[in-house]
Phi, psi and omega in degrees: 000141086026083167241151179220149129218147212254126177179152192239154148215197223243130195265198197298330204263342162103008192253149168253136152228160175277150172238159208188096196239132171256151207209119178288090159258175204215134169267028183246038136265126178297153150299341187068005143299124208292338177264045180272170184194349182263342178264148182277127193287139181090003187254019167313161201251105186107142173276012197286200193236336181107167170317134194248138180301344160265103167314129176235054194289167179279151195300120168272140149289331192282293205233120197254317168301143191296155200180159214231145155245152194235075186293155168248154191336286166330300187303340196269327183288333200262324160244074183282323201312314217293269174354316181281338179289153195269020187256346184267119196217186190358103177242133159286146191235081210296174144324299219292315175283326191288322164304318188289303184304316152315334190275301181307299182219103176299328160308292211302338187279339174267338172286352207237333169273326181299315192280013159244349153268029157238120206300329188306320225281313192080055168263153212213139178235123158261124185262088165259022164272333172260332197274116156351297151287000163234012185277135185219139176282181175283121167276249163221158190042349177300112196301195188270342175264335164250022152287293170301325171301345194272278176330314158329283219279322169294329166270351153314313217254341179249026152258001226236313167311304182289356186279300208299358182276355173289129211261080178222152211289328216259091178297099198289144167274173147235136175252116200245106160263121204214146177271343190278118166300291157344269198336300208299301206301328189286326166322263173311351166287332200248025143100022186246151172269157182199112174236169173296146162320276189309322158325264182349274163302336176301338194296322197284078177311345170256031194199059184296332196298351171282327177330323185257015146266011165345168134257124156257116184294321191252123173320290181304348177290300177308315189320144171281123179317110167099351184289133210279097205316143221238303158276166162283148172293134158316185165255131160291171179293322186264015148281333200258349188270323185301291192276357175293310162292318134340338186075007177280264222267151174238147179259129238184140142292166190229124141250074261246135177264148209287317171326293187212127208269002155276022182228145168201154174246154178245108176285155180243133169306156160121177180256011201291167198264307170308149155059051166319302211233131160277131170266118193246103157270157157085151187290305168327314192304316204277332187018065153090022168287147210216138169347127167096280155016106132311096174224178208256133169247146178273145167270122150313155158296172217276319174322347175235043163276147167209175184284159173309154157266176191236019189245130160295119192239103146296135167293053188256036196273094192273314168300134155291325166297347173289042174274023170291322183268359126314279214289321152341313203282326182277004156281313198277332156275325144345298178287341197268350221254115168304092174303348165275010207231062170275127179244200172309131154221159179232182161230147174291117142350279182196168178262131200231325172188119188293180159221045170295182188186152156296148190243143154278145212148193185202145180313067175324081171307111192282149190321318171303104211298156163059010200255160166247004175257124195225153152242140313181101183281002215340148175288333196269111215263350189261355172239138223272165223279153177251111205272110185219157173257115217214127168274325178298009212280002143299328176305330200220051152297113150127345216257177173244124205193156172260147177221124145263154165291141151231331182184134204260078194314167144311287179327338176262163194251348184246191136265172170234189207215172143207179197282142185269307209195152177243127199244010170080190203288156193287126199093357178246127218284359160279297155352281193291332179263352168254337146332298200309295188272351167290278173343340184241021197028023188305152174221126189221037164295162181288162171306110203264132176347303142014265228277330172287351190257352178271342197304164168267100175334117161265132073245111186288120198217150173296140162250156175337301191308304194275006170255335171322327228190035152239153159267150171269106156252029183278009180270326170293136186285105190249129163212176162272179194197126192179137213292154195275160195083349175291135242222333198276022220292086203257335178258152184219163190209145204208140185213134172206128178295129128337166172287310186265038179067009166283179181242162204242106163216146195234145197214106167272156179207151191301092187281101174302293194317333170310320200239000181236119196245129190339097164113288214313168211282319173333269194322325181281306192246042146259311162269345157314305141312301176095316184220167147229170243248118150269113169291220189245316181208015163235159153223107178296093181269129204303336188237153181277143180346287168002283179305311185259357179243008186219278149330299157292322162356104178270049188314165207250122180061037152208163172303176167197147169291160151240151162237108193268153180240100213212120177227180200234127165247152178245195203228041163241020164072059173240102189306121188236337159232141142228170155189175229245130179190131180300141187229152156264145151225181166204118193292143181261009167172142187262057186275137164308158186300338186301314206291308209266329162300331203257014167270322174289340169317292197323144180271327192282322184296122163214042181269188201296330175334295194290298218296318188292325184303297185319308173325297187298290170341301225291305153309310163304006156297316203292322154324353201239275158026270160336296179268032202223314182265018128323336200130291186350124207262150164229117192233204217231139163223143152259065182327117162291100166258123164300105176260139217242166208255120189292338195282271211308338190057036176231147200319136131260338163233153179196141198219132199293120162320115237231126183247135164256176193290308150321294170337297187298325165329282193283330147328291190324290219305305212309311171314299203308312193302354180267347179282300187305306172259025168273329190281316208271328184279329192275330177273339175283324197223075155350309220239347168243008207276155200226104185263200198202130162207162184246103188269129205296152150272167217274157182298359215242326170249037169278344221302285192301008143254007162312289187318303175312291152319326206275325168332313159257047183354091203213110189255118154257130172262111153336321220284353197167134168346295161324313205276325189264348146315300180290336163264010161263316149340301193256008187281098175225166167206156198260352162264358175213071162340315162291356215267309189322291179321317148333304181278348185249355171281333178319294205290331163280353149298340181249355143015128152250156171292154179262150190233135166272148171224155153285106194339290198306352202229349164249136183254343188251087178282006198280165190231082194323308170310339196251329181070061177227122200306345199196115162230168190202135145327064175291296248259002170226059195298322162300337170235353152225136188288320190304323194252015167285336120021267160339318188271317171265341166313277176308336182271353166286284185310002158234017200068351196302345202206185187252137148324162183225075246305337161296318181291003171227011179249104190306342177298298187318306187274337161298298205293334181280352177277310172346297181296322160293335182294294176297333168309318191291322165318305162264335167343293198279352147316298167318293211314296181321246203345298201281359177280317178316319210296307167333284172343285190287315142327356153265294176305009166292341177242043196240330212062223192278142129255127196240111163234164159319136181202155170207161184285104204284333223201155166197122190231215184287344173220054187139153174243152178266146193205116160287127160233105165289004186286318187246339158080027147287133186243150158190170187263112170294104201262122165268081188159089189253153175285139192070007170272105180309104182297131202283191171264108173243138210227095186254111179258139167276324229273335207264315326288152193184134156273091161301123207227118181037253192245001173280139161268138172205127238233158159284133196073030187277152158292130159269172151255173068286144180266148159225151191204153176256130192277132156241010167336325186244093206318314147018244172236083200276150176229185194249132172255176188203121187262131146258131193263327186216113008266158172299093186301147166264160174128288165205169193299075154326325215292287188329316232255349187237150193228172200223140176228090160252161207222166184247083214266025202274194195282111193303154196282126180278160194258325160172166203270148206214000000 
């Protein structure tokens, strides 16, 4: 059957036209009950099984006969937890709600199709906007939201009518659940049951634990009785959007600082160059805004602007009624505030869009015997403590747990939350690594059927079909290189003398693209990761196993598909042909970096491997060379490896990474070839090529290795890459051996991150580090989603493969770099975190440890300190709480710190003691004692403590 509808509006241009949209129903759509005999069977929505003809849901006091639920909209966005718990089963899911819900919210929309696609569940998508009897028009003057609530209620009511035609002892029911009072009361005037979420679940007597994923939804409901308000009112949004435009209001991320949690800054959207960065002070200012928040701020006058503060402020406040003991605090930043650094400041307005995410974290159990109202800690020291309600709060004394936010009264001093998940006790090292990577958005759920279904049958074999439109190069001494134990093999590499006495050299890379295909579920959530995450003692793979430790692999003595890069040298590693080509190969050996120095060492080995290995060295010097004497920076990170107890996994050593001359081997080839095609997808594709660059950094932040150096008199030159590669070259001293490396960790410190972009939408393509007019991402397509990119990009531009309307829209690929950018970001966050967490399980059975160290940094209170033994960095603070404070004298210009009569300089050697504080479960840290030189005055050594974090560079699989 046949329905249009009819309605006019008004275009761009001031014309009304009319519209007219036709809208199909249909009597062929099933209820999705599995005892149904009246609906025609397959025509369900989704591969999901439906309804189970017995409910086998948990036992209600409220409705005790077996029976399906019926959520409305408000309920699914607001208790998606409750829903997602697996004691919750056969839900009906109209159109109606699922479309409002798409609309809202895209988290809550994605979360509510995986759990209707999951068979445990009985979750049911009903198309009752197309089905013939529950389709209702729009009435007149009925706004649009109570048109849905009226459809709602009509499938309520003609499921509840269509049940009862079912020939069973047991009459099944639907149960309609809305938080909307209005709702509920029209529900029950018109004979439909209806309860509140919380009615319900409070009903389910054997499963009280759900009761505390409640959200609590109405702000006003929740205020603590009698409490006074506290905040300032938002602004509504269509005030805010008004003044937005108007210039009254600036529109901003919220950055809530990690220091001190009454101060944050708001960068503001937009290009104007003035009042970039906002300062917000004080809890009015912040007025309930939470990391991360798109929100709107007003500027003070200039006369109450102030500066950052320099004082550390922690949230350890357990009473709520204590803002007597804010404003005390807020005194004391107010005197901490530099009057020469004064900047823009502001106050929050309003809120324009949350961004809230579940937090990790652990319970402050409150004083009160019996009480259920506790608050709620983050691990994210930047997000503010969460007011939530728990019968459980002994169990989960101690625990690592999850909480959302639902809503932030005036009246309240915290928000409030309730609780999600319990993730186990705190300090235990499963426990502490999914913090980590949830706390890093990392996304490491297993794989979903979906996405596993794109995999390639197995026993998987090369076919006819896939050698047409390959070269066979499985006659080439093909071999690998690779850290031991690497399981991710994407590259292989090959070298041979020519006929005309030139060299042959080839850099194979695993071709991902072949089996992971443009759109599909594979694909989609390969770039949702982007990259994969190296723990410590995990690896979160951006591809499914199948794929990166196997198929793809470029395992030793067997085929593999490739995608190759082959060029003709002459034998001063002067390129003279290259080119490009989808390959068969079959690598002729799988070696560690170890293996193959020490095949190339040998007097005795002279088979083709090694011959191909000498080749490849001889060259990549001269490449090395080459590029260094371009410009190219070779700079110092003090890269760690752990060695692990095989019974316990837990650190037993721990040691800095000793790089061969291989390690440098396989890099070159790995640049070039990333050069080779970045030039070639850029000369096809102009306008979309989606490239990687390193942007030079502002002179400003050379200053402290300048300062540094010249302390030790010593000239680093700035002006240009070259110049500061070749004055980092001589910066040597023949009594302190370490100080080059120093001066090259600085200097990876005064750094910008390097980024992908797209050619099209960028004019600066240089790549500063590399000293390279042009770069890219090829050579590891298993662990970055950027060069599967790459791999179809080069297989258009060599015929191999077809285009795709995303692979040519630049908008499109700017946002997937976006996206790529942050993976790569926090990636490499997790990897730092999970080296600290390590870190610290090892000095946990250490006690005291006293090593060499020096000094990287030196700031008013305190010095920063490398112990290079461990590639630890951490801070010696002089000025402790309860503690007599020493006499301190800090110049910048120099740098140096005076602690009573010691002077103390950057790169001067320390002695430190190190030890691990767990006082805070938490937030366990490394403290650092200093021992030589000896402060005078008074016995320091208890009194200076440390906060160290393992800030080097996290371990890599190999530079690319």
């Amino acid at each position: 059957m046949l329905t249009s509808r009819t309605f006019v509006k008004r275009t761009r241009a001031g014309a009304v036209v009319k519209v007219v949209r036709e809208h199909y129903l249909r009597d062929d759509i099933a209820c999705g009950a599995a005892a149904c005999r009246l609906c025609p069977p397959g025509t369900g929505t989704g591969s999901a099984p439906g309804l189970e003809a017995r409910p086998s849901g948990p036992a209600s006091s409220l409705c005790p006969g077996p029976h399906f639920l019926l959520p409305d909209t408000n309920l699914l966005l607001h208790q998606i937890d409750i829903l997602e718990d697996p004691v919750i089963k056969n839900v009906i899911v109209l159109q109606t709600v699922l479309q409002e819900v798409r609309h809202r919210s895209a988290p809550v929309y994605k979360r509510i199709r995986d759990v209707i696609q999951n068979p445990e569940k009985h979750f049911y998508s009903f198309t009752n906007e197309h089905h013939r009897e529950t389709y209702i028009e729009q009435k007149r003057g009925e706004t649009s939201n109570d048109r849905n609530d009226r459809a709602i209620r009509v499938a309520v009511k003609w499921y509840n009518e269509h049940l009862k035609k079912i020939e069973d002892e047991e009459k099944i029911q639907v149960i309609f659940l809305t938080n909307d009072r209005t709702n509920k009361d029209k529900a029950l005037d018109e004979g439909i049951t209806a309860y509140t979420c919380e009615e319900y679940i409070k009903s389910l007597t054997a499963n009280p634990e759900l009761v505390d994923r409640l959200a609590c939804v109405s702000d006003e409901g929740k205020e603590i009785e009698g409490g006074k308000i506290i905040f300032p009112e938002h602004i509504p949004l269509s005030k805010l959007q008004q003044g937005i435009k108007s210039g009254i209001y600036l529109q901003g991320t919220y950055r809530a600082n990690r220091e001190n949690y009454l101060e944050a800054t708001v960068w503001v959207h937009g290009d104007a160059e003035e009042n970039k960065e906002i300062i917000v002070q004080g809890l009015k200012h912040l007025n309930r805004a939470i990391h991360e928040d798109v929100v709107a701020v007003e500027l003070l006058p200039k006369d109450e602007w102030v500066g950052p503060s320099s004082v550390v402020l922690q949230d350890d406040g357990q009473n709520e009624e204590d803002i007597e003991n804010e404003e005390e605090k807020e005194n004391i930043l107010k005197t901490s505030t530099n009057k020469d650094m004064l900047r823009p400041t502001g106050r929050v307005v309003g809120i324009i869009k949350r961004n809230w995410r579940p937090y990790c974290g652990m319970l402050s159990k409150s004083q009160i015997k019996e009480a259920r109202r506790h608050l709620f800690t983050p691990a994210d020291r930047r997000i503010p403590r969460i007011r939530i309600e728990t019968r459980q709060a002994d169990t989960l004394e101690g625990q690592r747990i999850i909480v959302a936010i639902d809503g932030w009264p005036r009246n309240s001093r915290y928000p409030n939350g309730h609780f999600v998940k319990n993730l186990g006790s705190a300090g235990d090292k499963e426990t502490e690594t999914e913090v980590l990577l949830l706390e890093h958005d990392v996304p490491h759920q297993a794989f979903s059927q979906a996405v596993l279904s794109f995999l390639p049958k197995m026993p998987w074999s090369i076919t006819e079909e896939d050698m047409k439109h390959r070269e066979d190069l499985r006659h080439l001494n093909v071999c690998s290189v690779d850290p031991p134990g690497c399981t991710d093999i994407d590259d292989a590499l090959h070298c041979r003398e020519i006929g005309n006495g030139n060299l042959e050299v080839g850099v194979h890379i695993a071709d991902v693209s072949h089996f992971i295909r443009p759109g599909n579920a594979l694909d989609e959530e390969s770039v949702k990761r982007g990259t994969t995450v190296y723990l410590c003692e995990k690896r979160i793979d951006m591809v499914p196993e199948l794929l990166s430790s196997n198929l793809c692999s470029l395992r030793s003595n067997v085929d593999r598909l490739a995608f190759s890069c082959i060029w003709e040298m002459n034998h001063k590693a002067e390129i003279l042909k290259t080119r490009f080509t989808k390959s068969i190969i079959n690598s002729k050996a799988s070696l560690t970096y170890a293996e193959a120095q020490m095949r190339i060492d040998s007097a005795t080995m002279n088979d083709d491997i090694t011959t191909s290995l000498r080749g490849l060295n001889k060259l990549a010097k001269i490449l090395k060379k080459k590029r260094i004497d371009n410009g190219a920076l070779t700079l110092a990170s003090p890269e760690v490896r752990f060695h692990m107890d095989s019974e316990t996994h837990d650190p037993i050593d721990l040691q800095t990474k000793e790089l061969k001359e291989t390690n440098s081997m396989v890099e070159e080839f790995m640049l070039l070839a990333n050069i080779s095609v970045a030039q070639k997808i850029y000369d096809e594709f102009p306008e979309f090529a989606l490239l990687r660059k390193h942007p030079a950094p502002p002179p400003s932040n050379y200053d402290i290795l300048v300062k540094a150096a010249k302390s030790k008199n010593l000239e680093i030159k700035t002006d240009s890459a070259k110049a500061l590669a070749e004055s980092l070259d001589k910066a040597e001293s023949p009594t302190f051996p370490y100080l080059n490396t120093l001066l090259r960790i600085l200097t990876t410190r005064c750094m910008m991150q390097a980024v992908y972009f797209c050619s099209g939408m960028d004019s600066d393509f240089h790549h500063y580090g590399l000293a390279s007019p042009i770069y890219t991402h090829f050579t590891s397509p298993i662990r970055r989603y950027a060069d599967i990119i790459v791999h179809r990009l080069l297989a258009v531009a060599i015929g191999a493969d077809s285009t795709y309307p995303e692979l040519t829209d630049k908008h499109k690929l700017a946002e997937m770099c976006k996206n790529l950018n942050y993976r790569h970001k926090m990636a490499q966050y997790a990897q730092r975190a999970s080296v600290a967490f390590h870190t610290q399980l090892f000095f946990k059975t250490k006690g005291v440890v006293n090593e060499d160290a020096y000094i990287l940094f030196v700031r008013k209170n305190a010095v920063v300190v490398l112990i290079p033994k461990y590639g630890l960095e951490g801070t010696v603070f002089f000025e402790e709480k309860d503690k007599p404070t020493p006499k301190l004298e800090y110049n910048s210009e120099v740098p140096s710190l005076t602690v009573e009569d010691t002077t103390l300089h950057v790169f001067d050697k320390v002695k430190v003691n190190i030890m691990l504080d767990d006082s805070n479960i938490q937030h366990q840290k490394m403290r650092m004692v200093l021992v030589e030189p000896k402060i005078l005055g008074n016995d320091m050594r208890a009194s200076l403590s440390a906060e160290a974090s393992s800030k080097d560079e996290p371990e890599k699989k190999k530079k690319k």
